[in-house]
N, C-alpha and C positions, 0 to 999 in steps of 0.2 A: 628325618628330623623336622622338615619345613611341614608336613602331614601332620606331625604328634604336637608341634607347636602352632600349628591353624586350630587345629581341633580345641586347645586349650581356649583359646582367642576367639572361638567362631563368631563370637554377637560383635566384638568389633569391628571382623573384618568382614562381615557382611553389611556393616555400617559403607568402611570405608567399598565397597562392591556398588550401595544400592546408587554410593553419589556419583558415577557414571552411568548407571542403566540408563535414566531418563534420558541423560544426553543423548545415545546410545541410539534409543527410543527415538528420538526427534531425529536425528541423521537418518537413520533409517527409512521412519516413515515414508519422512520428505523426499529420500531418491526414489523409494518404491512408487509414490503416486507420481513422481517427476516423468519415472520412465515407463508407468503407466499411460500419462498424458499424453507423451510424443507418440505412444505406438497408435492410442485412439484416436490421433490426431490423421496419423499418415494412414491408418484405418480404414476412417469416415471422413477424410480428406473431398470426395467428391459427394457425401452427404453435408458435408458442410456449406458447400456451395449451393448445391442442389441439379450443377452441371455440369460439365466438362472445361468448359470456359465462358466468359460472358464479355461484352462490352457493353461499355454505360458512360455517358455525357450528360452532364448537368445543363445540356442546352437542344434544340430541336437538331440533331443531326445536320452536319454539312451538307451538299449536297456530295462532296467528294467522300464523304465518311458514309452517308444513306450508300453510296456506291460499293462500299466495301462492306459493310454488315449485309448486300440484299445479297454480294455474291456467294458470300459463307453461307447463305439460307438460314436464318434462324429460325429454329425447332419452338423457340417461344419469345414472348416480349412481354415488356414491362413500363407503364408509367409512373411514379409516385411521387407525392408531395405532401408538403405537411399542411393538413387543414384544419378549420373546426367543423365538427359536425354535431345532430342536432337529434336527440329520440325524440319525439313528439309524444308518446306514450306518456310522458312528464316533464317535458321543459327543459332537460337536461343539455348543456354541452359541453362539449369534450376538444380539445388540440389533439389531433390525431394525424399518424400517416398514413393517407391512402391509398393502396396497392393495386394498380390496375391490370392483372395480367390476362393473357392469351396465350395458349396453348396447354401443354402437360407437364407444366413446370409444377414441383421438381422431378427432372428423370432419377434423381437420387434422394435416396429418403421420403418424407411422405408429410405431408400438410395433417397436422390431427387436429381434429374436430369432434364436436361433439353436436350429433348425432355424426359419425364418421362418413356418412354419405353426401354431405352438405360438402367434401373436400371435392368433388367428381362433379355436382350435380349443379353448383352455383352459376357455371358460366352458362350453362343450357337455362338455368332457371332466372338470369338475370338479378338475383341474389348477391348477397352481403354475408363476410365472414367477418365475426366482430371477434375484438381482443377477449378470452374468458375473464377476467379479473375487470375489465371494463363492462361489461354486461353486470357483473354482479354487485358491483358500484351504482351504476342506475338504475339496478333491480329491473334488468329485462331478458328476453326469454327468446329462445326461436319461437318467430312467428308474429311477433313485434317488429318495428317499421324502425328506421333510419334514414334521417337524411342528409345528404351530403351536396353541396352549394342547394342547383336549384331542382334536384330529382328528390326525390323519396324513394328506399327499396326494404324488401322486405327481407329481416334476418333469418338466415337458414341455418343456421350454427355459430355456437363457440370456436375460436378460434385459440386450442392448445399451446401451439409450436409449429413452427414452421421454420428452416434449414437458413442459419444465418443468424438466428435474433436469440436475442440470452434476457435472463429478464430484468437485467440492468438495461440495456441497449433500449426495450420498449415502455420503461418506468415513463419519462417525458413525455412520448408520441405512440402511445399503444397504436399496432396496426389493426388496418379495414383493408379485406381485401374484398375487391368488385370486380365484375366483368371490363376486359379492354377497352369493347365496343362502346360501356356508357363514361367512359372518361369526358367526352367532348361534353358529352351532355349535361354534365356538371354544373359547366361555366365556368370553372375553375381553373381552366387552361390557359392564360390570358397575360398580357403588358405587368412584366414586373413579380407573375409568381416564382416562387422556386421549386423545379423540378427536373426530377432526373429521369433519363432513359437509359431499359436495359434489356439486352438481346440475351438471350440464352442459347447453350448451344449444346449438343450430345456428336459426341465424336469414338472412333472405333476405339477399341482397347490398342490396337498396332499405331498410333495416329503417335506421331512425337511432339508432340504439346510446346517441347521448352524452343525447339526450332522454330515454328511455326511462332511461339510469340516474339523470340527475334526477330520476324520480319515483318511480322503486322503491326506491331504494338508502335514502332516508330514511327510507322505511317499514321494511325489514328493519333498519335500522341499532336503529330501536326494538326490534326484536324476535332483538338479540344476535345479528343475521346481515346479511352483508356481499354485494354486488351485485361483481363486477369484469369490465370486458371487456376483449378482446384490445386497444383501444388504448388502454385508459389501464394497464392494467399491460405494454404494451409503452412509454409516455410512462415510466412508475416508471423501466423496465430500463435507456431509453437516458438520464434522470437518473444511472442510477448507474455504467455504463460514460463516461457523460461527465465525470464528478470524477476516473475513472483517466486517463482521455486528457489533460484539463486539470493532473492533475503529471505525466503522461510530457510534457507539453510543457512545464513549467515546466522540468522535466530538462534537455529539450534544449536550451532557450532560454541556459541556462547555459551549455551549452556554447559554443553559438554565440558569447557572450558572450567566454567564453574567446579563443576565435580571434580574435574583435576587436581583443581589448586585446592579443594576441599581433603582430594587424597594425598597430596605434597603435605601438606600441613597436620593429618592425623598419620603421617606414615610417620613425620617430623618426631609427633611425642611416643607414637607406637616405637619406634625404633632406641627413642633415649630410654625410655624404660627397659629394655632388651638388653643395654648394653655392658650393663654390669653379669649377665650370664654370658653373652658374646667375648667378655674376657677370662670368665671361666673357661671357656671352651678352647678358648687359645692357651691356655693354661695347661689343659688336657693335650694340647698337641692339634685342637686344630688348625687348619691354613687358613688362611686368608679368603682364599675361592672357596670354602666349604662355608665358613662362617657368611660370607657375601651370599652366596647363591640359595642358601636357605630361607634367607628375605626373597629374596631377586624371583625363585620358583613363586612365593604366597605371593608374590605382587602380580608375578603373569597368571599363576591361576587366578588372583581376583578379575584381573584383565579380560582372560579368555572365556571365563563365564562369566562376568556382566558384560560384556559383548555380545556374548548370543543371547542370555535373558530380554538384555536391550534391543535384537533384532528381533526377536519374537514378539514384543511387546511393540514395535514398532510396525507389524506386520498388522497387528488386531489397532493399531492408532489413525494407520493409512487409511484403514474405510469412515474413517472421521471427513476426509479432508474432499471426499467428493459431498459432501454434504455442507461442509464449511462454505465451498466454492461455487456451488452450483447455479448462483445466482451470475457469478461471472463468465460461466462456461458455457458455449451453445451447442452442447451435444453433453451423453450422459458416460460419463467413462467406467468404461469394464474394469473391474480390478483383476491383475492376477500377479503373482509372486515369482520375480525372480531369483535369483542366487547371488549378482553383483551386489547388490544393495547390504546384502545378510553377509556377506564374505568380507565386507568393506567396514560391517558393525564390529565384526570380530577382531578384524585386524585394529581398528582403532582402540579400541577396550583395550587390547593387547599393547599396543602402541605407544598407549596416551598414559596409561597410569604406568609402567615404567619408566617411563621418559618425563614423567611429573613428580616420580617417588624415585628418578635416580640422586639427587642431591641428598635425599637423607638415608638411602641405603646405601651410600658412598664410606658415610660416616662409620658401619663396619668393617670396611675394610681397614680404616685408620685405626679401632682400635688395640690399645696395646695390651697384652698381661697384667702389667704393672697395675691397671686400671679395676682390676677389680677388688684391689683396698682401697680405692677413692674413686668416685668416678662425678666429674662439676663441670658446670656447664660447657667451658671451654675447652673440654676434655674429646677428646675424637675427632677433631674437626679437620674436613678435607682439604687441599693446598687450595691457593686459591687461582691456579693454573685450572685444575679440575673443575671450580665453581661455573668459570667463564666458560669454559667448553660446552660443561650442559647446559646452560641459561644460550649459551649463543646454537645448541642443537633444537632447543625450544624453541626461539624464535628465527629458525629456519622451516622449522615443522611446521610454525603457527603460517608461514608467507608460501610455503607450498601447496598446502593444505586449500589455503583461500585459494592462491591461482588457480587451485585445480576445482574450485567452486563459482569462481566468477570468470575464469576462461582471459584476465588481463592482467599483466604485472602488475600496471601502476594502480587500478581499482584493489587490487590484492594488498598492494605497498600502504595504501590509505586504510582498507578496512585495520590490518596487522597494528599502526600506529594508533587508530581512531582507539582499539581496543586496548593497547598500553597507555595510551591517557590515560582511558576510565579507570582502569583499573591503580594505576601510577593514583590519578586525585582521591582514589575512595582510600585507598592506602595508610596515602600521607595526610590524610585527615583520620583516617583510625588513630594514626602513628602520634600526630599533633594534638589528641583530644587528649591519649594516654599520657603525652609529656605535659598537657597542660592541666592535669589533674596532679601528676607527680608536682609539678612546681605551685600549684596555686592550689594543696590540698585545701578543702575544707573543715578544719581541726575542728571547729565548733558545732558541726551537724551531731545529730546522734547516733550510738553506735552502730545500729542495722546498716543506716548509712553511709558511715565508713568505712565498715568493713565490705560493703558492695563495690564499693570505687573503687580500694584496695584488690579484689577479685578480680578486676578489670586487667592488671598487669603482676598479678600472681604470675610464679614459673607454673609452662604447661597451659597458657593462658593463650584463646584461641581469636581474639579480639579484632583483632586484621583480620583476619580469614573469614569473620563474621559476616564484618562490615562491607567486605567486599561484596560477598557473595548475596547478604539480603538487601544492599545498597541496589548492584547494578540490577536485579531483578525488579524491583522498585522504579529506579531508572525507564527501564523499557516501559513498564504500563503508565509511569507518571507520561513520560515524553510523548504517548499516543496520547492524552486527554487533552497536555497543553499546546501539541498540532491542531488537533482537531480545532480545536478553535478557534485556531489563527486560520482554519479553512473555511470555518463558520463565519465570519467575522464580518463577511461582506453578503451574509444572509440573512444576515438582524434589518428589517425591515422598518423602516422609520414611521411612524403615526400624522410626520407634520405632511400637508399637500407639497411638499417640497419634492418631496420623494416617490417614485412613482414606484407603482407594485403591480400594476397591468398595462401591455404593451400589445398594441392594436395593429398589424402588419397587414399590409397590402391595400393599403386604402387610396383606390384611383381618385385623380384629381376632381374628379365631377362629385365624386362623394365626401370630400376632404368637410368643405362647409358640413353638410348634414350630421353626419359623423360626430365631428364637433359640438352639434345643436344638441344631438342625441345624451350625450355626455354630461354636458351644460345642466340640461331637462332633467337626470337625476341627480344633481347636487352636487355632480363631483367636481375637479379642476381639470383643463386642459392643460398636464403638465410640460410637454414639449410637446410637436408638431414637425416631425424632422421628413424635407422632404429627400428622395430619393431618385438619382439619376442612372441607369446603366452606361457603362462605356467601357473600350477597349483600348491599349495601347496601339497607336498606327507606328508612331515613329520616334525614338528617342536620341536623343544628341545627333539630328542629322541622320540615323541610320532608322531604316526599314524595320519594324518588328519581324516582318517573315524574313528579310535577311539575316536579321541576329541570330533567328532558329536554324540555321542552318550553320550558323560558325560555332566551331567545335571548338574554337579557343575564347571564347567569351568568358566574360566571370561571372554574368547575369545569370539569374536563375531561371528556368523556361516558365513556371508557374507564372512569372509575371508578365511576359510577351503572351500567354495563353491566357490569362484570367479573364473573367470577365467584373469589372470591377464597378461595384455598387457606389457611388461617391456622394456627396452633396456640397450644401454652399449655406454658408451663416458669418456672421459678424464677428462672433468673439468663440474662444476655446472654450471646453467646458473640464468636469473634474475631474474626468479622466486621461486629460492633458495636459504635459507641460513644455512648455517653449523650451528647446535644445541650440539652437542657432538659428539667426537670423530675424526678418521681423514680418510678426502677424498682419497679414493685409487685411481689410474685412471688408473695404468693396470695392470696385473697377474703378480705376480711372481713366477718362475715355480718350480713346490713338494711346493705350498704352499697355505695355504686355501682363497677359493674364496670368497673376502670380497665385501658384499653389501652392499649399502646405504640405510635405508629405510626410509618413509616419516615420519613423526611428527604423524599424524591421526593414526598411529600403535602401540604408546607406549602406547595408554591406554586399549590395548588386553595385556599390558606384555610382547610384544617382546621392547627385550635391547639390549643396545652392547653385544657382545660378545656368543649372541644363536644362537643355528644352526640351519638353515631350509636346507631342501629337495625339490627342485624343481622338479617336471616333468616336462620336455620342450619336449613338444609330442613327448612321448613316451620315453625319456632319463633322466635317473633320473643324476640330479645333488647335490652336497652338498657346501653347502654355509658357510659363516658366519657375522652376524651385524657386520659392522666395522664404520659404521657412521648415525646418523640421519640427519633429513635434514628438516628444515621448508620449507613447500610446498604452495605458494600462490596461489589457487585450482581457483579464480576467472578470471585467467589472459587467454584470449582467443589464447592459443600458449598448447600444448603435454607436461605435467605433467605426474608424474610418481609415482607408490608406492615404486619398485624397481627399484634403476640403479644399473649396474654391468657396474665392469672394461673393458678396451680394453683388449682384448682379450679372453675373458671367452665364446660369445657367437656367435660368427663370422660364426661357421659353422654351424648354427641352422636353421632351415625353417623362414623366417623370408619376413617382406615384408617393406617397406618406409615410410615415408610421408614427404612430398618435401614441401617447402616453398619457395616463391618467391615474390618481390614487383614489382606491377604495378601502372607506374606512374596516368594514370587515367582509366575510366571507357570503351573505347575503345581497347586501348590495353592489359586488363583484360579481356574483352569479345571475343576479337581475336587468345589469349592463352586458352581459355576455349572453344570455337569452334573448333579449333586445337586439342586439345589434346584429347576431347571426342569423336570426328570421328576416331581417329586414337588408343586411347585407354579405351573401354565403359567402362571396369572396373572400371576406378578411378572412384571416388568423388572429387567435386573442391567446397571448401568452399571461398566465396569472402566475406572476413570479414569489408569491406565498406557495403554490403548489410546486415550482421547480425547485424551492428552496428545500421542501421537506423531502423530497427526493434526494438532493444533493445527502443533508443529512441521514438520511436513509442509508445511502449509497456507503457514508463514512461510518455509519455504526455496523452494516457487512464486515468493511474494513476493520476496523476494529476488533473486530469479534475475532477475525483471523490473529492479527498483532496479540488480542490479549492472549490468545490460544498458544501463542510460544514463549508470550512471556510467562507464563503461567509455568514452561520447563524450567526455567530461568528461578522463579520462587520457590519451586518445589524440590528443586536441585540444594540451595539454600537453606531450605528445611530440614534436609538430610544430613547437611555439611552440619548444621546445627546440633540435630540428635548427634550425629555421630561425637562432634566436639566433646557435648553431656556424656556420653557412655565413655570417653574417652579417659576425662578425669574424673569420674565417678569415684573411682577408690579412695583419689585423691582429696574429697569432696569429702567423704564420708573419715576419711582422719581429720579434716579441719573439723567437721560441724562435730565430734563425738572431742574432740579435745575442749573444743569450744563447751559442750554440755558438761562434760568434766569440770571446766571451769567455773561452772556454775550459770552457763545461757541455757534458756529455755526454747522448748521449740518451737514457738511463734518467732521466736527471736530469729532463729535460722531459717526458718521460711519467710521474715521478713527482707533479712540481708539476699535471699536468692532471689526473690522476687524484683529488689529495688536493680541487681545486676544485669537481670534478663531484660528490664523493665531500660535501663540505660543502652543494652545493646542494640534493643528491636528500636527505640529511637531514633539512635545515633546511627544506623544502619539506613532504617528506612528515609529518615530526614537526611543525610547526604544523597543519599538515590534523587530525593523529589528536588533537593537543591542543584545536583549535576543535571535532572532533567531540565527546570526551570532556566539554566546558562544556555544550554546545547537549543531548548526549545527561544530561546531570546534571540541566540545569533542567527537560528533556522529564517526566524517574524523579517528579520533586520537584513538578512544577508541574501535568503534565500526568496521569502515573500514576499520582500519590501512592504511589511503591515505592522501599524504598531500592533505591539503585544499587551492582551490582556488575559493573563494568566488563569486557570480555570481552578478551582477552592476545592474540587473533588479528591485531587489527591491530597491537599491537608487534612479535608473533613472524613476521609475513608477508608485512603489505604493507607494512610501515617497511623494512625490509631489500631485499624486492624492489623496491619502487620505487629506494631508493636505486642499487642494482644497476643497475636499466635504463637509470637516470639516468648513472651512470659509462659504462655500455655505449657509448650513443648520443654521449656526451662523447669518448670515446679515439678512436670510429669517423673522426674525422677527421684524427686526428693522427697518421696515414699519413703524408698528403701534409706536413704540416708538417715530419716528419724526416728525408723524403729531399728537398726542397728545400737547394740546395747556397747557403751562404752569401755565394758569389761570384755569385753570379746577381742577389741580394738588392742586395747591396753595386754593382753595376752599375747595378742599378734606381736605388738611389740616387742615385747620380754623376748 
């Protein structure tokens, strides 16, 4: 019977089938590349590194740490810093990182290059590996020159890939890699650069790695150097590929979700129309478990094969996502196809649209014989003991489901709630538009019109389920445009000299004047002048820095007894400051204690007003005291600070610059930076127009990902849509042929279906961008601390095209409804 009555039904119930596929689709994909990722991960684990283990200190090794790297023997080493360097072929410069290694790094994986013998041949040949995308930007060639501080070398290749760098990582500081031996030769090496060192190592396959970093790693951790092997910074990588898997599957789960409540809602009317023969049949003698399980079978077979449709199609979605991602990934991933992911599609399909379409297939169990000379709306209805069970087995399913996708109760407790908001507000605004059309009809529109608002809350009327469905899809792509911008927001580059858009780094004291003159000389402004002092923590509150490293019951964090802390000294705060306690000093008063400001990120190690710290400022010990804190907005692309000290405290300290200056556009930005790197190799010149566009860059990747799920999310919605149309179609076609009978014509009836589809994709899409525009407000407010200004794409693009699609998909049927002859109808009747 449930076979002979699908067969009848088939276009519906492949309707209500396709609105879980996608979902289906998306769970799937996403755990097949998930658990593709961790295998290529644990794979290429020591191509990822390029070693077995490494150690690296952003400072010239201890002498007690030179002692412990020379004992391991390293197989290779490493210099690098971030520089500008210079093609001479054309004037060009570039912010780049300079890589200076020695030996046959990497022992895993392989440096590609192009001509590929330039990866072997550079250190013998005294050569330069330039970034490919960087050559092809200054339009240069092997066999063309570079220079880097005060050498010149000759390029021997493009430089591919190399084990570590993804091509987000290299967007800012594209690498240069050079021989070891000409690092010194630079000049580059010097008071005040920043650079790091790194050892490489190769070790047996029998060697136990995680031992051996228990005992080193504590020891170098003392001596401001850091131990890491291929799997615990391949553990880091696949921790942090796994927070994007876990909301691309939040993503998807939505969706899925979507389609549920799409099939809850047409099982809803599929089942009321059924139920005047479901009391036929109980008439006939049958039970109640026969009449139930005839649904119950067409709902698990829609289940069980849009589960595997949806794994299958999930299987051909998955080779999407190393494409999507590959700009975040530093290695390229193998796809292959397991079984969990497809077994897991099935069981949900199977799962999720029983357990979504149990409330309205409940409703045959209750009905009764009687029912089939009358059968009205309140007729069949389950106790309300049953209602609550299933509603409370849904949102047991909905809180497992997440735990078992974000691995944490209370992250799982918040998604589950986060997700009945949305859905609870898109609801009760469906639910409030239709009560406010019932009470505040429009009597005086004309009739097309009436009769569309009227459609709205017809019996069999799918309105909520709508609203829901192209609201929250709507939701997700608005709420990524109106973030995006609140990320942007502090990339909008100002025109007045106020505002600096080029930042000049490492400028020694003897060059401070010139530098400045240079500036002056093309018209620009000296916008700041911030000087820079190193120092270390000696002693705080009375206690020893190397003592506190060694008490295990401290609160302090080790970062900061280890750091080595860049600081300076000025008079007044600036706009990325603001006083929290206490009062700004801004210069010395003399026989009197040196009061510092320190940053907000410090009180919760327990330094307060009024502690004393100990500075070494190489090699001269100083004593201090908190005299004020200071909230530090860490995000703002301008020299922040842990410590500032007053004028006068640090004036005669080895200390070095960083100049800021605004250039009106991208010419005379590039004229002051050709300038100043020929005449001083040392600096760094960061052109914060070009980290902007990166930034941006960075977030339209992102983007493209986000809109890629929300896109399940609209399509799902689309579904839910057609199916609604095919749903009451019949129904449709007695209204508009009673309606022609009556004497409407058929513009009339395509006008009245247009104005309703035309109020749905509205009312739909406009609550999504308004739920976006709240959620994206509190995010600016709560989450950015930035005012919000809200981005017009989703009024001007996807309000309107959705709407559109929505009409589109709505008229698509009302073909058949106008050439349906009203005698036919009126037969049917009789």
């Amino acid at each position: 019977m449930a076979w002979r009555d699908a067969k009848a039904s088939r276009v519906r119930l492949f309707l209500f089938m396709a609105s879980i596929i996608l979902g289906i689709a998306a769970v799937v994909s996403i755990q097949l590349f998930s658990n593709n990722l961790k295998d290529n991960i644990k794979l290429q684990s020591k191509a990822l590194m390029g070693a077995d283990y490494t150690i690296d200190t952003r400072q010239e090794p201890t002498e007690r740490a030179q002692t412990i790297i020379d004992s391991l023997q390293p197989d290779a080493k490493e210099i690098n810093f971030v520089s500008m360097i210079a093609f001479p072929k054309n004037g060009g410069t570039k912010l780049v990182k300079v890589r200076g290694l020695d030996g046959a790094f990497p022992f895993y994986g392989t440096i590609d290059t192009e001509p590929s013998s330039a990866a072997d041949a550079y250190q013998d040949l005294g050569g330069a590996l330039v970034d490919a995308t960087l050559m092809l930007q200054f339009d240069v060639k092997p066999g063309d020159s570079i220079k880097v501080g005060a050498i010149t070398l000759p390029i021997l290749g493009s430089l591919k890939a190399i084990p570590g760098s993804t091509a987000i990582s290299t967007s800012v500081a594209p690498p240069i890699i050079m021989p070891y031996a000409l690092m010194e030769a630079t000049g580059l090496i010097q008071f005040g650069s920043r650079k790091e060192y790194q050892f490489f190592y190769k070790t047996a396959e029998t060697f136990d790695l995680e031992a051996f970093e228990k005992i080193i790693d504590p020891q170098l951790k003392k001596e401001e150097a850091d131990l890491d092997t291929h799997t615990s910074t391949s553990e880091r990588l696949g921790k942090r590929y796994d927070n994007v898997g876990k909301f691309l599957n939040l993503a998807a789960f939505i969706a899925l979700l979507l389609g549920c409540i799409g099939i809850a809602s047409s099982v809803h009317i599929y089942i009321k129309e059924k139920l005047s023969a479901i009391a036929v049949l109980k008439c006939m003698g049958a039970s109640r478990m026969q009449s139930f399980l005839i649904f119950l079978i067409q709902i698990a077979g829609i289940g069980i094969v849009g589960g595997l449709i949806g794994a299958l199609v999930g299987i051909g979605i998955q080779e999407l996502f190393p494409y999507l991602l590959k700009d975040f990934l530093p290695f390229s991933v193998e796809i292959s196809i397991s079984a969990q992911p497809i077994l897991i599609g099935v069981f949900l399909g199977l799962f999720m649209s029983v357990l979504f379409a149990l409330l309205p297939l409940l409703r045959t169990w209750y009905v009764s014989p009687l029912e089939v000379l009358r059968v009205d709306e309140k007729g069949a209805q389950e106790p309300f003991k049953v209602r609550v069970a299933v509603i409370a087995a849904v949102l047991i399913f909905l809180f497992l489901f997440s735990f078992w996708l974000l691995g944490d109760a209370l992250y799982a407790l918040g998604f589950m709630l986060a997700t009945l908001i949305a859905f609870a507000v898109l609801t009760g605004v469906a639910l409030l538009f239709i009560k406010g059309i019932k009470t505040y009809f429009p009597k005086r529109w004309g009739f097309a019109a009436r009769q569309s608002l009227l459609n709205l809350f017809r019996p069999n009327n799918q309105t909520v389920v709508l609203v829901v469905a192209i609201g929250l899809g709507t939701c997700l792509i608005s709420t990524l445009y109106f973030t995006k911008d609140i990320l942007l927001a502090k990339t909008e580059v100002g025109q007045s000299s106020s505002n600096a858009n080029i930042i000049i780094l490492d400028v020694q004291s003897d060059q401070q004047d010139t530098v400045e003159a240079r500036i002056k000389a093309k018209g620009l402004p000296v916008v700041n002048s911030i000087p820079i002092v190193t120092m270390r923590i000696h002693k705080i509150k009375g206690r020893l820095a190397n003592d506190l490293r060694q008490d295990s019951t401290k609160q302090m964090r080790n970062w900061i007894l280890n750091h080595e802390f860049r600081s300076t000294y000025r008079d007044a705060m600036i706009d990325s400051e603001e006083l929290l306690e206490g009062e700004w000093t801004s210069h010395t008063t003399p026989n009197a204690p040196i009061l510092v400001s320190i940053a907000d990120n410090l009180v919760e190690d327990g330094i307060d007003i009024g502690d004393n710290i100990t500075f070494n400022v190489q090699g001269v010990l100083m004593e201090t005291t908190v005299g004020s804190i200071r909230k530090v907005d860490w995000r703002q692309l301008q020299p922040n600070f842990n410590f500032v000290f007053p004028v006068g405290a640090l004036e005669q300290a080895p200390q070095f610059r960083v100049i800021s200056t605004n250039a009106a556009d991208e010419a005379s930005s590039a004229a002051l930076q050709r300038d100043l790197v020929a005449e001083f190799p040392n600096v760094s010149i960061i052109d914060l127009r070009q980290v902007y566009t990166i930034v941006e860059d960075i977030l339209d990747k992102v983007s493209w990902v986000i809109n890629f799920m929300a896109f399940f999310s609209i399509i799902t919605g689309i579904i839910v849509l057609i199916g609604s149309v095919r749903t009451s179609k019949y129904q449709r076609i007695k209204e508009s042929v009673l309606l022609r009978t009556l004497g409407a014509k058929n513009a009339q009836i395509l006008k009245i279906s247009a104005l309703e589809y035309l109020f749905l994709g509205l009312l739909g899409s406009l609550v999504g961008i308004l739920l976006a525009l709240i959620s994206s407000l509190c995010l600016a407010l709560l989450v950015f601390n930035e005012p919000f200004a809200p981005s017009m794409i989703p009024f001007l693009v996807i309000l309107p095209g959705i709407t559109v699609l929505v009409m589109a998909i709505g008229l698509s049927n009302i073909r058949s409804v106008l050439s349906s002859s009203p005698l036919a109808v009126l037969r049917k009747e009789a």
